[in-house]
VEXMI-394732 format. One record per residue (C-alpha): x, y, z; chain. Coordinates in steps of 0.1 Angstrom, whole numbers, plus 2048, in hexadecimal, padded with zeros to 3 digits. Each point is the difference from the previous one (the first is absolute). Layout:
N
+------+-------+-----+-----+
! east ! north !  up ! mol !
+------+-------+-----+-----+
!    X !     Y !   Z !   A !
...
+------+-------+-----+-----+
This chain:
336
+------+-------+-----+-----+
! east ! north !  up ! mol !
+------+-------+-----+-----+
!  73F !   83F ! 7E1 !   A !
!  7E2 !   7E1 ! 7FF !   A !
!  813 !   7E3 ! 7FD !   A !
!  803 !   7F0 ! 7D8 !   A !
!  7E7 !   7E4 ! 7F5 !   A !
!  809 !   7DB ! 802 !   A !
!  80E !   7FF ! 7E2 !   A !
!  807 !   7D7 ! 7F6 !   A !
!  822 !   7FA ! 7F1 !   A !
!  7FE !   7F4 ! 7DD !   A !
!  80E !   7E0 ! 807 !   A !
!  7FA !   7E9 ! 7DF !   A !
!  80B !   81C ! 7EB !   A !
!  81E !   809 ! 813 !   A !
!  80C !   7D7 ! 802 !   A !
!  7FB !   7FE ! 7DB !   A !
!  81D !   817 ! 7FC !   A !
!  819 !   7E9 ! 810 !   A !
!  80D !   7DD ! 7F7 !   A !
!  7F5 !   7E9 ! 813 !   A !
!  7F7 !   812 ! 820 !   A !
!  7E5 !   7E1 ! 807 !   A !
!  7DA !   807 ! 805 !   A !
!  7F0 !   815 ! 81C !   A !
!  7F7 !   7EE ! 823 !   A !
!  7F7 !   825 ! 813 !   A !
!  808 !   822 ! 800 !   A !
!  804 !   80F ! 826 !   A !
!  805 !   822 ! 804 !   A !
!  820 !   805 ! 818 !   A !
!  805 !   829 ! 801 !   A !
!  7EF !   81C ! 7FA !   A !
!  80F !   821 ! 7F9 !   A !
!  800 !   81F ! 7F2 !   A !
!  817 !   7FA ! 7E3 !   A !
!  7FA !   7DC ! 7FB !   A !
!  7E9 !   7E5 ! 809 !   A !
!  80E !   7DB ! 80A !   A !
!  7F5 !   7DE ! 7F7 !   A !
!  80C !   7DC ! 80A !   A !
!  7FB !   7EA ! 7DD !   A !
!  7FD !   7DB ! 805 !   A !
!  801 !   7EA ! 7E2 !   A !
!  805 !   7DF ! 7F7 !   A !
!  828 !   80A ! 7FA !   A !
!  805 !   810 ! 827 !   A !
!  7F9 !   823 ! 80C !   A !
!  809 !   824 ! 7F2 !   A !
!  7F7 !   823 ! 80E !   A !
!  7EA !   817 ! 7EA !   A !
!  806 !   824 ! 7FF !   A !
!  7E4 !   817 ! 7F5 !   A !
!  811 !   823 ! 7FB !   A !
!  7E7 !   818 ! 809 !   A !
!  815 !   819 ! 7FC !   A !
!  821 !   808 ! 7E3 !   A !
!  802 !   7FD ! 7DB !   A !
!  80B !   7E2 ! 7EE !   A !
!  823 !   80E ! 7FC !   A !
!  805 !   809 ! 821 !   A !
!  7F5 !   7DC ! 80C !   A !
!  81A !   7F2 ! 7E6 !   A !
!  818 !   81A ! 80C !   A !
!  7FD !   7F0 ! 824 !   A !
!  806 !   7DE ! 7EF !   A !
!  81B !   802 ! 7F1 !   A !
!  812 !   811 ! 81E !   A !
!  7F6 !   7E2 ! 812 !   A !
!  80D !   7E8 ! 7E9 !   A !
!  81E !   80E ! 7FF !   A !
!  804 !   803 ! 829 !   A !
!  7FA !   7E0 ! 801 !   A !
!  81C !   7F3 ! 7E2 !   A !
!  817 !   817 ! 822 !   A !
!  7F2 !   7E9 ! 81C !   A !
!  7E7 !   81A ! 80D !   A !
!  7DD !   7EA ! 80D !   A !
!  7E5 !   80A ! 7EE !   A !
!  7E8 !   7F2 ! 7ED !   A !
!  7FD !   807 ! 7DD !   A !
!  7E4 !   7FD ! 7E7 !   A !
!  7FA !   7E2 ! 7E9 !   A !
!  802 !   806 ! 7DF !   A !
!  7E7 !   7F6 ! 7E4 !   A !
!  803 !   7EC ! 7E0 !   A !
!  807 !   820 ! 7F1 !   A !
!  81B !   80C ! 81A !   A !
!  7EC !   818 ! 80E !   A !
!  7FC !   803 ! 829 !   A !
!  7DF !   81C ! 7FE !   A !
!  7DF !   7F0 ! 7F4 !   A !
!  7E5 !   81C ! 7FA !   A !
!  7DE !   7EB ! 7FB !   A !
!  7E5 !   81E ! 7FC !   A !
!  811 !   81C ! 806 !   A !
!  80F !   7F5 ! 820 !   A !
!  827 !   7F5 ! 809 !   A !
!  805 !   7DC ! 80E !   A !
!  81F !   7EF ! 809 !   A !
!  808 !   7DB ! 80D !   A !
!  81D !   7FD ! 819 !   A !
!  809 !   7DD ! 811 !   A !
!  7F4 !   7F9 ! 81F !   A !
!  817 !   805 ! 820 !   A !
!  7F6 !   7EF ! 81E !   A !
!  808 !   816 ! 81E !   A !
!  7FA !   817 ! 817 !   A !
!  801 !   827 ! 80D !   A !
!  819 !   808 ! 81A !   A !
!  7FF !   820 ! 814 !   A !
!  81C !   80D ! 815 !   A !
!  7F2 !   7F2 ! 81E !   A !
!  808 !   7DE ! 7F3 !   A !
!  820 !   806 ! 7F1 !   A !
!  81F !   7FD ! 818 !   A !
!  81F !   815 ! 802 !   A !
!  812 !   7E8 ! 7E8 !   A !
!  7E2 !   801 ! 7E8 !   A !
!  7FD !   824 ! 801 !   A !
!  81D !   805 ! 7F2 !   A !
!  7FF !   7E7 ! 7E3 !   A !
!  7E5 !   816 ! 7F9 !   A !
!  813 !   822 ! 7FF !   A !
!  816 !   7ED ! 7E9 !   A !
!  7E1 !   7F3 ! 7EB !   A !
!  7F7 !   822 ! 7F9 !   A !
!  825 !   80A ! 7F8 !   A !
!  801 !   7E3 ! 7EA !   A !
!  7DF !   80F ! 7EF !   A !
!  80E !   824 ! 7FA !   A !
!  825 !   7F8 ! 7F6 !   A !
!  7EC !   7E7 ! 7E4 !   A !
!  7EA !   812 ! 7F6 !   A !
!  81A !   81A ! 7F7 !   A !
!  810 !   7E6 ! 7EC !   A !
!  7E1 !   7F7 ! 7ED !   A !
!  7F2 !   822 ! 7FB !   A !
!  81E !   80D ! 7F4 !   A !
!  7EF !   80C ! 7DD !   A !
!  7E4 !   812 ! 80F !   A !
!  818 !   818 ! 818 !   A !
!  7ED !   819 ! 817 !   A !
!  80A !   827 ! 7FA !   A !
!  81B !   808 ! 818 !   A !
!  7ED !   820 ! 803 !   A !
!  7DF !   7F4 ! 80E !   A !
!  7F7 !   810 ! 820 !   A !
!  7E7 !   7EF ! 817 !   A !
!  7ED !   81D ! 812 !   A !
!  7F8 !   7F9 ! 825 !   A !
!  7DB !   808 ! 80D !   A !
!  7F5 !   825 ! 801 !   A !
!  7F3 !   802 ! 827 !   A !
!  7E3 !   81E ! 7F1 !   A !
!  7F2 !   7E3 ! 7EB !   A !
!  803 !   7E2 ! 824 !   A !
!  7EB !   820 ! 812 !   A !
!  7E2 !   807 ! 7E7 !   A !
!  800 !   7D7 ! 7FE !   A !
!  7FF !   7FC ! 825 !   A !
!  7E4 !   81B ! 806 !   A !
!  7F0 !   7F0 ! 7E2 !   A !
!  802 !   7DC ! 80E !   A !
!  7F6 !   80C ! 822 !   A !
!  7E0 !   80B ! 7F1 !   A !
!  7F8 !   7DD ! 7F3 !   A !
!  80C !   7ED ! 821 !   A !
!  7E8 !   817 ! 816 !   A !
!  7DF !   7FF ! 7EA !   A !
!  806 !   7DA ! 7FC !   A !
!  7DA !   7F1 ! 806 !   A !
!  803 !   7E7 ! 80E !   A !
!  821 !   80A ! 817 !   A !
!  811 !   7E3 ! 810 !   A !
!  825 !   7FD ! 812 !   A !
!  817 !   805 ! 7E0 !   A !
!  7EE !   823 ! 7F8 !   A !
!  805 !   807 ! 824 !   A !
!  828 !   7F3 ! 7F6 !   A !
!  801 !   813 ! 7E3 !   A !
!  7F2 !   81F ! 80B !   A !
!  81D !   800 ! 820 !   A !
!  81B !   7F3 ! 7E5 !   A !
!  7F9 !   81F ! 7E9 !   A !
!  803 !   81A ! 81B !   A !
!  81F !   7F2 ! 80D !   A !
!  812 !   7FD ! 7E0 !   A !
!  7F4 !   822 ! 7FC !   A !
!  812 !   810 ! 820 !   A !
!  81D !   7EB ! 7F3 !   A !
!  800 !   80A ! 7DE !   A !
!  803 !   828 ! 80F !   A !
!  81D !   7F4 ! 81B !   A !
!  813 !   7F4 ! 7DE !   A !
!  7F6 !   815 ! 7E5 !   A !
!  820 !   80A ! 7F7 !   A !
!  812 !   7E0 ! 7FC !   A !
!  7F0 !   7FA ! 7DF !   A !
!  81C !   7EF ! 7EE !   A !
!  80F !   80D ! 7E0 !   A !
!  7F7 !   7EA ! 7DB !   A !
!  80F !   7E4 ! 800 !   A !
!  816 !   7F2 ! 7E4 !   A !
!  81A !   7E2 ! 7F9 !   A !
!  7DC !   7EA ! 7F3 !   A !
!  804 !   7DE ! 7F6 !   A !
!  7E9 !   7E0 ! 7F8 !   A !
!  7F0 !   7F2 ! 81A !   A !
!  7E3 !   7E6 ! 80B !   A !
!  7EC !   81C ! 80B !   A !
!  7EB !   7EE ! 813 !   A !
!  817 !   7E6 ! 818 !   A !
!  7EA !   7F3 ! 81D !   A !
!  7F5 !   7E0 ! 810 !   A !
!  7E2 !   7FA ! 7EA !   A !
!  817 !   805 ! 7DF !   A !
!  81A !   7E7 ! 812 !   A !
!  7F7 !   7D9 ! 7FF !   A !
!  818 !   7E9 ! 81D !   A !
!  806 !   7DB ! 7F8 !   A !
!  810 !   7F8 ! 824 !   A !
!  815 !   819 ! 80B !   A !
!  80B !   808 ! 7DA !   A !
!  7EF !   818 ! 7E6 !   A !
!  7F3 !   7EE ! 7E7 !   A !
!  7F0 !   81F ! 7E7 !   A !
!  800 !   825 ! 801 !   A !
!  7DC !   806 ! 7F2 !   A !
!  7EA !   81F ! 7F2 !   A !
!  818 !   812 ! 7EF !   A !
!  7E9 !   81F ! 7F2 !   A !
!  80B !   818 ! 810 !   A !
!  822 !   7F9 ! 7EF !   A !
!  813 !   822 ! 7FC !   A !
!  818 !   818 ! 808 !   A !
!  802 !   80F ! 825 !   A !
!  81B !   809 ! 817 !   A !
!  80D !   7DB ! 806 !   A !
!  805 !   807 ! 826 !   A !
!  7E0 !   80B ! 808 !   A !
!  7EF !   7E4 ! 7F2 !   A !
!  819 !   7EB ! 819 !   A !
!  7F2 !   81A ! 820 !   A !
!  7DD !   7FA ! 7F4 !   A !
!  803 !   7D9 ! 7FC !   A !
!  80C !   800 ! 829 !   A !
!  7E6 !   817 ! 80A !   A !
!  7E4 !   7E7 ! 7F0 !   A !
!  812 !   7E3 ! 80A !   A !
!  80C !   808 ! 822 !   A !
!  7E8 !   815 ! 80E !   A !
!  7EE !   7F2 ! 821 !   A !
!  7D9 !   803 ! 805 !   A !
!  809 !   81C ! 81C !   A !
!  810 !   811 ! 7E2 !   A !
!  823 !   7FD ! 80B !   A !
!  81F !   7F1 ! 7EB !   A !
!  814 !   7E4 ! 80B !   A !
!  822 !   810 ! 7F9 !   A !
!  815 !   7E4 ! 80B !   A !
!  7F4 !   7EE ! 7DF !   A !
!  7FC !   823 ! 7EC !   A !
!  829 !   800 ! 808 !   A !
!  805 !   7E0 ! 7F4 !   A !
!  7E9 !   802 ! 7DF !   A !
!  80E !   823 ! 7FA !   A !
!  829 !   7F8 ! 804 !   A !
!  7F8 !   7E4 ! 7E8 !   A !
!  7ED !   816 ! 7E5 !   A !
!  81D !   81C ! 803 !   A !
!  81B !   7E2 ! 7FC !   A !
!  7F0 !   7F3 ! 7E2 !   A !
!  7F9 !   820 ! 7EC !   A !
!  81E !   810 ! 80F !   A !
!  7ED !   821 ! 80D !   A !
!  80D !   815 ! 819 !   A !
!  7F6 !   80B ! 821 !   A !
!  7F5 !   821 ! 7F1 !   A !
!  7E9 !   7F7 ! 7E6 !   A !
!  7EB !   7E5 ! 81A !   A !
!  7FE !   81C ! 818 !   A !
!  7F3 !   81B ! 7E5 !   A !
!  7E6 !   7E3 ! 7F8 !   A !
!  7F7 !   7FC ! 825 !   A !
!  7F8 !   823 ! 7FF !   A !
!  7ED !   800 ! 7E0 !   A !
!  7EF !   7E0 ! 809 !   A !
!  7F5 !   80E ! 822 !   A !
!  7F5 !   820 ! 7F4 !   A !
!  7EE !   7ED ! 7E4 !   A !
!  7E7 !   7EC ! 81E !   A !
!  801 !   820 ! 813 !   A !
!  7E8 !   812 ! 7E3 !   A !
!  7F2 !   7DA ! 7F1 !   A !
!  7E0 !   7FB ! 808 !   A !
!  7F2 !   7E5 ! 7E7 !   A !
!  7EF !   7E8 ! 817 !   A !
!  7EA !   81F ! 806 !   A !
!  7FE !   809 ! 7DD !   A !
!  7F1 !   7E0 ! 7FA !   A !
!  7E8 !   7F9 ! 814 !   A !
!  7F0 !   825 ! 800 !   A !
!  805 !   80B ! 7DE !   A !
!  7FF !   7DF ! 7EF !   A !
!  7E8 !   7ED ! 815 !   A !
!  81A !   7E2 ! 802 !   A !
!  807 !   7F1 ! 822 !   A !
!  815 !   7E4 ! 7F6 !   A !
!  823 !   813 ! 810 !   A !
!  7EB !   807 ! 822 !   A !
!  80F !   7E7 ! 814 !   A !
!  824 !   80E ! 7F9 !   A !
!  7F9 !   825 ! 80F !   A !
!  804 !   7F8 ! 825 !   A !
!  824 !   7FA ! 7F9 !   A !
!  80B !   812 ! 7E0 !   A !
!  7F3 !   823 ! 811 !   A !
!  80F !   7F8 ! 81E !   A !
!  822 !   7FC ! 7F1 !   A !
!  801 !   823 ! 7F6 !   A !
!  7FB !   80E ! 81E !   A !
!  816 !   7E5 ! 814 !   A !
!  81A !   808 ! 7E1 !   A !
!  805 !   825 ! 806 !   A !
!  805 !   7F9 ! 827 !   A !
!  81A !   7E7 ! 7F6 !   A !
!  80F !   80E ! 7E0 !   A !
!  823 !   7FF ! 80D !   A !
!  800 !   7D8 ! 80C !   A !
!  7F1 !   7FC ! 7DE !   A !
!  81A !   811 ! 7EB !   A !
!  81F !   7ED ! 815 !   A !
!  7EC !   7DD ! 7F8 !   A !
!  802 !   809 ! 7DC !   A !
!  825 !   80F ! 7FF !   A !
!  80E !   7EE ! 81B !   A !
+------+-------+-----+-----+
């Protein structure tokens, strides 16, 4: 997919919405994404951060507001929207959704840069996330009946053979085909070895972030300061989004785990939602069955001509493989 055009925010018309929001000094762009694009807004009255949603409908951005809002009335660290003379928080200026936020100074923080004490905090950051949002969502209740179906391995095989295609006729080749191509076929002879431990549908779903990582998590210190980018705002098995935050946040660039802070962030998180053993170890085994048939990185750059999630392949298809060898050590750091 060709990337979208430079698109300049509509920055007079958006400030003319607001009281006294001060006129415009610049307009930086921060982040660019595939749901949203990011802007640092400097005027005369200090700084905010722009939001272009590239992606949603109007209610579904106000739909994210207003959970925020209220998160935040519990304590939770977010950042929510500013709202407009009118008291709305979504501008749509020619057919497109903006939103103005205040700016947070801070910074990323990846699991290499987080210590043992820290990790945990942020098991019990995410806890505090789930548990609230319960509280908050409580009049939009997910179906106890949903079932969350695991990944077919027959559609992981025609993907790989398909992907392989793409990798080997890649003109010109350079190392990360040569990656690629070695990464397929190995997750191929692994995805035989473990056909049958597709797990069953999943159930039990309730709100989550759905999308915690370091880039969506802004430090002032050693403290959070805001939870950010909330789109993906819906309902999953809450446990798995907990396996799938460690795995982002501490995975090594060998593509290894360090499970002495995975123990600590997960015995927080189980504490603070009050799951049991059982449930983090049937999302361990979701979770790892999930990266074992993922291929997305790939997906992007071959079938979508974006490269931008390159640089993350080395270690993200390295975990799988590194994953399977060590599934036991990584269940006990999780249900420990």
């Amino acid at each position: 997919m060709p990337r979208s055009s430079v698109i300049t925010p509509p920055v007079d018309a958006l400030l003319n919405r607001y009281e006294d929001p001060g006129e415009p000094l610049s307009c930086e762009r921060v982040t660019e994404g595939l749901l949203n694009r990011g802007y640092r807004l400097a005027t005369t009255r200090g700084a905010y951060f722009l939001k272009h949603h590239l992606d949603g409908d109007h209610e579904s951005i106000a739909h994210q507001h207003r959970a925020t809002l209220r998160l935040q009335a519990l304590g939770v660290p977010v950042a929510p929207p500013l709202a407009d003379a009118h008291g709305d928080t979504v501008a749509v200026i020619g057919g497109r959704c903006y939103a103005l936020h205040p700016w947070i100074d801070g910074r990323h923080r990846d699991g290499a840069q987080l210590s043992t004490l820290q990790s945990r905090r942020l098991g019990s950051l995410l806890g505090l996330v789930h548990t609230c949002l319960e509280r908050v969502m409580h009049r939009t209740e997910p179906r106890a009946d949903l079932a969350y179906e695991s990944a077919d391995p027959g559609d992981t095989f025609a993907l790989i053979d398909h992907l392989l295609s793409l990798a080997r006729s890649a003109s010109p080749r350079d190392p990360f085909d040569t990656l690629a191509e070695h990464r397929l076929r190995e997750r191929r002879e692994l995805l035989e070895r473990h056909a049958d431990r597709r797990p069953p549908p999943a159930s039990a779903g309730g709100w989550v972030h759905g999308d915690f990582h370091p880039l969506n998590l802004l430090y002032r210190g050693a403290e959070p300061a805001a939870i950010v980018d909330w789109d993906r705002l819906g309902v999953q098995p809450r446990a798995e989004e907990a396996v799938r935050a460690a795995a982002i946040f501490f995975v090594q660039p060998a593509g290894e785990l360090e499970l002495t802070k995975v123990r600590a962030y997960a015995r927080a998180y189980r504490r603070a939602v009050g799951a049991d053993r059982a449930e983090l170890a049937a999302a361990v085994h979701r979770v790892w069955w999930e990266r074992l048939n993922d291929f997305w990185i790939l997906r992007w750059r071959y079938q979508l001509h974006d490269r931008r999630a390159d640089p993350q392949f080395a270690a993200v298809s390295a975990l799988a493989v590194w994953w399977t060898r060590e599934y036991d050590a990584v269940r006990e750091a999780f249900t420990a």
